[in-house]
C-alpha positions in Angstrom: -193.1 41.4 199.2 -195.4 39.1 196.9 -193.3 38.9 194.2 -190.6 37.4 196.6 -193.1 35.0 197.7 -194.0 34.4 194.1 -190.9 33.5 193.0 -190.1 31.1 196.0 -188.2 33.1 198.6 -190.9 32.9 201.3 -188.3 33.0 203.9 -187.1 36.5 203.2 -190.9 37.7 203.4 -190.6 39.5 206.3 -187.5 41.4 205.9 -188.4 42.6 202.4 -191.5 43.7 203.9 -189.8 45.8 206.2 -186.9 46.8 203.7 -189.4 47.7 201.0 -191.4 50.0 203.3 -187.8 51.5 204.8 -187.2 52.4 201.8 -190.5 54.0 200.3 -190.9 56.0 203.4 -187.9 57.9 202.9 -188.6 58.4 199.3 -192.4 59.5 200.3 -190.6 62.0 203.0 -188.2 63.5 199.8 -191.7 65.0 199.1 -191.9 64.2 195.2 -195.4 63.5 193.2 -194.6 60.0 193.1 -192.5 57.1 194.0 -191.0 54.2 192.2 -190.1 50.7 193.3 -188.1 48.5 191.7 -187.0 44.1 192.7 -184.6 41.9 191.1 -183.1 39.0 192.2 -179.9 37.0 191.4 -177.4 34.3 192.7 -179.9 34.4 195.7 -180.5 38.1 196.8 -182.9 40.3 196.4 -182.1 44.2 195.0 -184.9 46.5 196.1 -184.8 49.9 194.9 -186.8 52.9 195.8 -186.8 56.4 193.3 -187.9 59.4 194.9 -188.7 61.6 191.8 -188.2 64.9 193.2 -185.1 66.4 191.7 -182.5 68.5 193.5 -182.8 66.2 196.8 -179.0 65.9 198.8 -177.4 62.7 198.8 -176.2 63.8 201.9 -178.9 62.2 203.6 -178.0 58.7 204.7 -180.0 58.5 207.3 -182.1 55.9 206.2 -179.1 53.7 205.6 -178.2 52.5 208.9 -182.1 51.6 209.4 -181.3 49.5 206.1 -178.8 47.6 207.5 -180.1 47.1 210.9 -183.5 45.5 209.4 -180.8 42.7 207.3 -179.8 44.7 204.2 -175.8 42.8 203.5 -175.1 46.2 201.3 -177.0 49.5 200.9 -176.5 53.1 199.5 -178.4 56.2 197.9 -177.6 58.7 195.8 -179.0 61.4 193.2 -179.6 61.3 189.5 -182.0 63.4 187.5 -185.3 61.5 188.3 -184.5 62.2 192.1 -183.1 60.3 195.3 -182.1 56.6 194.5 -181.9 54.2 197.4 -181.6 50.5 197.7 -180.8 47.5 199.5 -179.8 44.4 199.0 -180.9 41.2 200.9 -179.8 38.1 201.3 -182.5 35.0 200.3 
C-alpha cells in the first residue's frame, strides 16, 4: 500500500499488499456495486478496513479470517452494519 510507504512504513509493504487485497476480494465476492477501503495507523499498526456495500450479507462468513491472519494480521474480524459486510485487519509496522 502506497500510503504505508508514504508515510514511512516501507517494511510492512508487502504484507499490506497482500492484506489489502485479502480483504477487497472478499468484499468484491459479497457481490455489492462497490467497495470501500479504509487505512489508519497508530502506536505503530496499521488498521485496514474493507466495506462491502451490499446489505443483508451473513456475518457468518469468516472465512476470510484465517487467510487474514495467516498473511500477518495480529487481530482481525468482520461483521455487518447497514452499508454491508465490514472486515478488517490489523498489522503490525
Amino acid at each position: 500500500m502506497r500510503q504505508l510507504h508514504d508515510w514511512g512504513y516501507r517494511e510492512a509493504d508487502q504484507a499490506a499488499a497482500d492484506l489489502t487485497e485479502a480483504l477487497v476480494r472478499a468484499a468484491v465476492a459479497d457481490g455489492g456495486r462497490r467497495v470501500s477501503l479504509h487505512l489508519a495507523d497508530q502506536n505503530r499498526q496499521a488498521l485496514i478496513v474493507a466495506l462491502s456495500h451490499r446489505p443483508g450479507v451473513a456475518v457468518a462468513d469468516t472465512a476470510v479470517l484465517a487467510e487474514l491472519t495467516g498473511l500477518g494480521a495480529v487481530s482481525c474480524g468482520t461483521d455487518t452494519s447497514e452499508d454491508g459486510r465490514r472486515m478488517w485487519a490489523v498489522l503490525d509496522l
